[in-house]
C-alpha positions as a Markdown table, in Angstrom:
| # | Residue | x | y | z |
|---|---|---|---|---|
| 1 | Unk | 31.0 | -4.8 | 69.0 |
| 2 | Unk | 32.3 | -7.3 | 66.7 |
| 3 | Unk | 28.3 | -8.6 | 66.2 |
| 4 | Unk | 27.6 | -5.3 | 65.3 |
| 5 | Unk | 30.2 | -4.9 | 62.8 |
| 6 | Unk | 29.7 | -8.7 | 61.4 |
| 7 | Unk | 25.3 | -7.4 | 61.4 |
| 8 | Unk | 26.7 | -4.1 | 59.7 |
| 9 | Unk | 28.5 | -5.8 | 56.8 |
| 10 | Unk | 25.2 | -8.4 | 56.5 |
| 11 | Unk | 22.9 | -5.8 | 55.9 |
| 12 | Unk | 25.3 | -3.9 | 53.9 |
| 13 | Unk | 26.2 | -6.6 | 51.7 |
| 14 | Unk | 22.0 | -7.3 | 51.1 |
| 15 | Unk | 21.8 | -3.7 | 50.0 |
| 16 | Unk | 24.7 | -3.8 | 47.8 |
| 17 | Unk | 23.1 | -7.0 | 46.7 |
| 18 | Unk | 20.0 | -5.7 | 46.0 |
| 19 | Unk | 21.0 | -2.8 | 44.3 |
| 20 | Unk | 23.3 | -4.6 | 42.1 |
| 21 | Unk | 20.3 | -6.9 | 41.4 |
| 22 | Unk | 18.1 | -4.8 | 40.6 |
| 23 | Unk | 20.7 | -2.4 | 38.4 |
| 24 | Unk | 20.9 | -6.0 | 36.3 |
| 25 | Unk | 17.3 | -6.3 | 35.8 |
| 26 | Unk | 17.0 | -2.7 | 35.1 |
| 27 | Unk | 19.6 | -3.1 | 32.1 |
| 28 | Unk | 18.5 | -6.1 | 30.7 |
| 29 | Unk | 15.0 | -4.7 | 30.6 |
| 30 | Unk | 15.9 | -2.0 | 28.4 |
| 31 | Unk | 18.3 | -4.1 | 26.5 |
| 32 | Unk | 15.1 | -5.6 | 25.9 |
| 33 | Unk | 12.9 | -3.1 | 24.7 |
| 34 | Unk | 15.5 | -1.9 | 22.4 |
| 35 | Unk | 15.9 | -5.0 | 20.9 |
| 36 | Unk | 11.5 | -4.9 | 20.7 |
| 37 | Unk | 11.7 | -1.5 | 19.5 |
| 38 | Unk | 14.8 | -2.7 | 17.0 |
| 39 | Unk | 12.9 | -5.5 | 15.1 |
| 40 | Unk | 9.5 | -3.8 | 14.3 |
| 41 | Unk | 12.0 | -1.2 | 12.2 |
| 42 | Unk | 13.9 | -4.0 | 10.7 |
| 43 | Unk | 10.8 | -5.7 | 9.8 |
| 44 | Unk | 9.3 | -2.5 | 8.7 |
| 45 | Unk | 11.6 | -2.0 | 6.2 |
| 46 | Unk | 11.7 | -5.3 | 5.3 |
| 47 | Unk | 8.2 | -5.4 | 4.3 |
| 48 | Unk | 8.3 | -1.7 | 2.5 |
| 49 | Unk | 11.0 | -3.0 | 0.8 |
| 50 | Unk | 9.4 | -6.0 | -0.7 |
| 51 | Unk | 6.1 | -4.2 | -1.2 |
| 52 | Unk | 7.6 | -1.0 | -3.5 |
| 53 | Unk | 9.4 | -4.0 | -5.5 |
| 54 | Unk | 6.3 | -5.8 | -6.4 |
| 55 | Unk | 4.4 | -2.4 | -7.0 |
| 56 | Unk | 7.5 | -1.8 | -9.1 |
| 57 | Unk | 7.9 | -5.1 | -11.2 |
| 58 | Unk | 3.8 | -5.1 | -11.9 |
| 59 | Unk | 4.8 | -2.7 | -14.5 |
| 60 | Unk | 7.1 | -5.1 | -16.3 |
| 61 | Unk | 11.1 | -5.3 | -16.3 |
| 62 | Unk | 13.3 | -7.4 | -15.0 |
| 63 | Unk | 13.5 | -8.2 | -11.3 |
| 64 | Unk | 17.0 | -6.4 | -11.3 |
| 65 | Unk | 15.9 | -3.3 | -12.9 |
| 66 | Unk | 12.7 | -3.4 | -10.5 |
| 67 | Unk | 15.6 | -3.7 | -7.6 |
| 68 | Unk | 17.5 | -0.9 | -9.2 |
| 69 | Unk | 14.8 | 1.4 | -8.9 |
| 70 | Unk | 13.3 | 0.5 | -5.2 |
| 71 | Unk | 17.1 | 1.1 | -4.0 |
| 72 | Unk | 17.5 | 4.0 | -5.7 |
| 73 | Unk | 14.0 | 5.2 | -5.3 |
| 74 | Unk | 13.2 | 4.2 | -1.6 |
| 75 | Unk | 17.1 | 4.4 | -0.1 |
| 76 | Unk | 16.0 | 1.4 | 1.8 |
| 77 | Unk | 18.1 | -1.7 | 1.8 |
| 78 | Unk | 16.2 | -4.3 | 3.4 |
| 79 | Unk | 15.5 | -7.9 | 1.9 |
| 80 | Unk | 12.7 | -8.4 | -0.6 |
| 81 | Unk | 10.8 | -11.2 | -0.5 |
| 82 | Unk | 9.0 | -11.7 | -4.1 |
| 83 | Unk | 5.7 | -13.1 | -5.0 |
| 84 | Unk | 3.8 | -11.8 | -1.9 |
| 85 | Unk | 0.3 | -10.7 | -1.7 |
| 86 | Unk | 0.3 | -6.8 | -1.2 |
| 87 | Unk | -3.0 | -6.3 | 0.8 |
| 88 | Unk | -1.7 | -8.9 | 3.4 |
| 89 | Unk | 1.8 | -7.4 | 3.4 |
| 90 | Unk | 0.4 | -3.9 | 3.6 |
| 91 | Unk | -2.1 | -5.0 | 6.5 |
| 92 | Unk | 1.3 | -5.9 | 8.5 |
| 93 | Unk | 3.2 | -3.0 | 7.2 |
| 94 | Unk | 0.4 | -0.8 | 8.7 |
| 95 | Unk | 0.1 | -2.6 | 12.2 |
| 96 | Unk | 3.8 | -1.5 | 12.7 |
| 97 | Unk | 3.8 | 2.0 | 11.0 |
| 98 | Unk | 2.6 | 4.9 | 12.4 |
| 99 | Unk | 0.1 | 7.2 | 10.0 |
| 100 | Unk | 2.8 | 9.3 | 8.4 |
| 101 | Unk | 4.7 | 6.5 | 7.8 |
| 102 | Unk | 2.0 | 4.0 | 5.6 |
| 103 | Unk | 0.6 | 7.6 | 4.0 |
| 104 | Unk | 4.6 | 7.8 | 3.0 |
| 105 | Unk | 4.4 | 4.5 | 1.5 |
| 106 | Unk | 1.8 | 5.1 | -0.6 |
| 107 | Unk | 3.7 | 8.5 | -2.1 |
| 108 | Unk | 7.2 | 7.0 | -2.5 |
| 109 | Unk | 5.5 | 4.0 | -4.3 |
| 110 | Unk | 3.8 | 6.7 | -6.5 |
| 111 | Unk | 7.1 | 8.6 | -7.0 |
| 112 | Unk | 8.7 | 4.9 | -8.1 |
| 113 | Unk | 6.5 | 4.5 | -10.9 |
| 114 | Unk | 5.0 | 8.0 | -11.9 |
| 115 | Unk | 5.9 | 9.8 | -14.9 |
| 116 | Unk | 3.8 | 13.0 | -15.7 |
| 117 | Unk | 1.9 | 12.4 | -18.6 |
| 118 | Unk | 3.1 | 8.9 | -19.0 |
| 119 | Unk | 0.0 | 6.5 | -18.2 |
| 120 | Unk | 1.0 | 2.8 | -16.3 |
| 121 | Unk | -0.9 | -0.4 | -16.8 |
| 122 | Unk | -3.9 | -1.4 | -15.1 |
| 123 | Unk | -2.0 | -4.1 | -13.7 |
| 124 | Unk | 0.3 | -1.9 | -11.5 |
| 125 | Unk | -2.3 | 1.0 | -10.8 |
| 126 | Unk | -4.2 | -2.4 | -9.0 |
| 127 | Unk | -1.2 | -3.2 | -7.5 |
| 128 | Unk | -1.4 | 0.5 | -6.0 |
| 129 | Unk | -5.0 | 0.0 | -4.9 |
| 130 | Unk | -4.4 | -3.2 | -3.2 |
| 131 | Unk | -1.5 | -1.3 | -1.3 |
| 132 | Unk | -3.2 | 1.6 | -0.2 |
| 133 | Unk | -6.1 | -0.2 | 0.8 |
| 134 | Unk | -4.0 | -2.7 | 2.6 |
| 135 | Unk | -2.6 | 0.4 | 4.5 |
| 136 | Unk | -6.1 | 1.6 | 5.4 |
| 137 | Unk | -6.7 | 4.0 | 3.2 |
| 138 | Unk | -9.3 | 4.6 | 0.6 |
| 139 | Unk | -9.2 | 5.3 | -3.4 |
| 140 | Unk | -9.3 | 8.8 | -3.0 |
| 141 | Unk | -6.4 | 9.2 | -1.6 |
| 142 | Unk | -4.6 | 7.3 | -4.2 |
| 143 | Unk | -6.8 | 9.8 | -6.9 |
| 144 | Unk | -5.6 | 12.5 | -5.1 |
| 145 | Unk | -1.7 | 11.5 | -5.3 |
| 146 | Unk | -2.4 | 10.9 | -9.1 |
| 147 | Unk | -3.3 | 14.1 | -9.6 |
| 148 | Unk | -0.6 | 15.2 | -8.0 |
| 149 | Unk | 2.3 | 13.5 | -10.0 |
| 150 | Unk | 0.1 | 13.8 | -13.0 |
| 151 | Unk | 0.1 | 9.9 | -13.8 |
| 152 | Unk | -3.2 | 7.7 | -15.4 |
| 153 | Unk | -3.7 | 4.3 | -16.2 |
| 154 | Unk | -4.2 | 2.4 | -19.4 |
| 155 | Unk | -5.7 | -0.6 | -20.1 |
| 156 | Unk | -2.3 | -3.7 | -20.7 |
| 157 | Unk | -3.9 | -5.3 | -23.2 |
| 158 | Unk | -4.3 | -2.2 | -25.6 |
| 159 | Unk | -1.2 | -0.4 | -24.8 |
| 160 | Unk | 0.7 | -1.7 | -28.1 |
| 161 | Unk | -2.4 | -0.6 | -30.2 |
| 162 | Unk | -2.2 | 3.0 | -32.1 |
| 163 | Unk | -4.2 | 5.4 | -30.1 |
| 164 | Unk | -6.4 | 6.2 | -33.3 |
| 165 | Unk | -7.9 | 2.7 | -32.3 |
| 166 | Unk | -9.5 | 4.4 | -29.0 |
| 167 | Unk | -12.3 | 7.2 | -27.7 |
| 168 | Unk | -11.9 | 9.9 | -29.7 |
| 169 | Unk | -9.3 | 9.3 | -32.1 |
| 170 | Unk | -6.8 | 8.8 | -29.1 |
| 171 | Unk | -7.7 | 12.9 | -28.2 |
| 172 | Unk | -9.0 | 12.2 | -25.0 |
| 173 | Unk | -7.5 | 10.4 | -22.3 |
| 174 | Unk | -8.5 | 7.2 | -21.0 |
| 175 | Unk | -9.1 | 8.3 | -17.2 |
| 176 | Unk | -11.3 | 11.5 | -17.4 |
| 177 | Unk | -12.3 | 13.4 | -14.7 |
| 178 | Unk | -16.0 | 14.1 | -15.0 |
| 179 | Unk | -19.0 | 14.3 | -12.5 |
| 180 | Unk | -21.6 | 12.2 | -13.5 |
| 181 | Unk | -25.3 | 11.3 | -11.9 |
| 182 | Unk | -24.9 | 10.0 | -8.6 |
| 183 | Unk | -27.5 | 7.2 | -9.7 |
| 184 | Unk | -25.9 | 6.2 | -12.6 |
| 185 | Unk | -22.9 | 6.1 | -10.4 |
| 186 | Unk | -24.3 | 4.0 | -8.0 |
| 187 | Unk | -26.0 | 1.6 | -10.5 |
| 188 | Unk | -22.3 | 0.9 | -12.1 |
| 189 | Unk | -21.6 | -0.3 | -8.7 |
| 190 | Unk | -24.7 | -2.4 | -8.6 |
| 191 | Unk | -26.3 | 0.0 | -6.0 |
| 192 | Unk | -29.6 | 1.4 | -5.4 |
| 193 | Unk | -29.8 | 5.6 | -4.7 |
| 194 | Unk | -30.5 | 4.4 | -0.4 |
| 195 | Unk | -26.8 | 3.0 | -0.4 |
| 196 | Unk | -25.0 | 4.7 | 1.9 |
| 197 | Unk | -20.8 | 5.4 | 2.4 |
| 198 | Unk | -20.5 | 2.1 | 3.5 |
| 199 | Unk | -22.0 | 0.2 | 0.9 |
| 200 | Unk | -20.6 | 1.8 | -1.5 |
| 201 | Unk | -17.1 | 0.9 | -0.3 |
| 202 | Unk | -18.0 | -2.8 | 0.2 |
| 203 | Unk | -19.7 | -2.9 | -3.2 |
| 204 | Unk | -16.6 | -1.7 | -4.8 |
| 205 | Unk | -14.1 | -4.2 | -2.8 |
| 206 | Unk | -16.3 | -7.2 | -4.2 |
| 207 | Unk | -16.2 | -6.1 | -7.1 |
| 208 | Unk | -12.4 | -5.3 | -7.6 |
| 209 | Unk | -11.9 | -9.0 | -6.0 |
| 210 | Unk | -14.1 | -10.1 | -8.9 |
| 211 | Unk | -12.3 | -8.2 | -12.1 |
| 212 | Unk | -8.9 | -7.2 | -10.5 |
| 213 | Unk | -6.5 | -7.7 | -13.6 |
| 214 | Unk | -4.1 | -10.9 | -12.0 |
| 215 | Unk | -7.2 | -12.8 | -11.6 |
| 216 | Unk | -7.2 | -13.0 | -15.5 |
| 217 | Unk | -3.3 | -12.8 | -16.1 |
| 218 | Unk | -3.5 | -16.3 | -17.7 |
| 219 | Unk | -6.8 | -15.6 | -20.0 |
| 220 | Unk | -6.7 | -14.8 | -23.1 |
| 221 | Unk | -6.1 | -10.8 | -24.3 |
| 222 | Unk | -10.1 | -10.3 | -25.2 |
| 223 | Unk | -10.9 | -11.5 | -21.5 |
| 224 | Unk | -7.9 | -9.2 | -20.0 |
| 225 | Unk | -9.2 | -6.5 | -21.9 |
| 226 | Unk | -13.0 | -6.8 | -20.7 |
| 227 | Unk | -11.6 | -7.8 | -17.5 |
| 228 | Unk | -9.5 | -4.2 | -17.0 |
| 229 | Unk | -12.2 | -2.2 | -18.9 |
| 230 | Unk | -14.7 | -3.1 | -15.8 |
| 231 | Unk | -11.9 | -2.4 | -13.1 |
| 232 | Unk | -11.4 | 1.1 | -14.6 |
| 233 | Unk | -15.3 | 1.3 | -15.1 |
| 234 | Unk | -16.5 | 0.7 | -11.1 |
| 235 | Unk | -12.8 | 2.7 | -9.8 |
| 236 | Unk | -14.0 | 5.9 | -11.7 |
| 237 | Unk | -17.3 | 5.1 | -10.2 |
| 238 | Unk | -16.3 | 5.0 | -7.2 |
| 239 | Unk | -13.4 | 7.5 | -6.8 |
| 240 | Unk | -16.3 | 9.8 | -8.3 |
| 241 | Unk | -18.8 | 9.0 | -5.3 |
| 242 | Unk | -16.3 | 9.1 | -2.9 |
| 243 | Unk | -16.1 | 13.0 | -3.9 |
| 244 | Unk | -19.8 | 13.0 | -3.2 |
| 245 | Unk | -20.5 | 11.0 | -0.3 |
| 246 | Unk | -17.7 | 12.9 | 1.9 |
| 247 | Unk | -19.6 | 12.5 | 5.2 |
């Protein structure tokens, strides 16, 4: 009788270890995954936060002020790291964002900077390119968001001259919507009337590597100025095919 009882407490004592065992690694397994599930947010906002603030501050201002808005703005509070490079930050923004989330990126940087009728420099609408393509998508749907909040862009190195000085008599706008030859399209983009979707989008990268505005920051304002005349040149070009080659 008393082998049975001392057995009976054994195997009871195993179970009661084992449950308690298992209870622990059941607890510290989700203590886990919330702390996994915790950091890709943190770090998510993190990055957001540092990527509206250099969107932001491309348009000029001080850092504060730039802060000021992306706080305001954004509501997020998360660090900001400056100086970073927005297609790489945006590449590890999207790897942690779900689509709704980078697609409202892109709009709340938009909303940060956009005034209706009020055009930005070159140098920040690049900064929005390298973002959304960063975030995986392409021009249009930064042409379509401009359209929305009724925003163009304007050359940096011009913006201090009268508008009489530009097309027109400064009566029409430097970004103009209008469909063109596909060919003469295509040729702007140093493409022959066979190149398909693809191409096009590669020949347009390369080509905004080659004249994106920072890569003539330090030049001299005649270089700047050819330099964001031939950004806005193959963008229209392309934004334009893009409407054509939908498939």
């Amino acid at each position: 009788m008393e082998i049975a009882a001392i057995l009976f407490m054994l195997v009871g004592g195993g179970a009661l270890a084992a449950f308690v065992m298992t209870a622990w690694a059941i607890n510290q397994r989700e203590q886990h995954t919330e702390r996994a599930e915790a950091l890709p947010a943190s770090e998510r906002e993190r990055i957001a936060a540092s990527l509206l603030f250099a969107v932001v501050r491309a348009g000029g201002g001080s850092d504060d002020d730039a802060m000021r808005v992306v706080r305001r703005g954004s509501g997020i509070a998360a660090t900001v790291t400056r100086g970073i490079d927005v297609t790489n930050w945006a590449e590890s923004f999207a790897r942690l964002a779900t689509p709704e989330q980078r697609s409202s990126l892109l709009e709340t940087a938009v909303q940060l900077i956009a005034t209706k009728g009020k055009p930005i420099p070159v140098r920040q609408y690049a900064m929005l390119l390298d973002l959304s393509f960063g975030l995986g998508f392409h021009t249009d749907a930064l042409a379509k968001l401009r359209e929305v909040y009724g925003f163009e862009y304007v050359d940096h190195a011009k913006e201090g001259r009268p508008r009489s000085a530009d097309r027109g008599g400064g009566a029409t706008p430097l970004f103009v919507r209008e469909t063109r030859n596909a060919s003469l399209l295509l040729k702007t983009l140093g493409l022959g009337e066979e190149a398909t979707k693809r191409d096009i989008i590669a020949a347009y990268r390369r080509l905004v590597a080659q004249h994106h505005p920072d890569r003539f920051h330090g030049s001299s304002a005649e270089e700047q100025s050819r330099a964001a005349q031939r950004f806005i040149e193959i963008t229209r070009a392309y934004e334009e095919l893009l409407a054509i080659y939908r498939d």
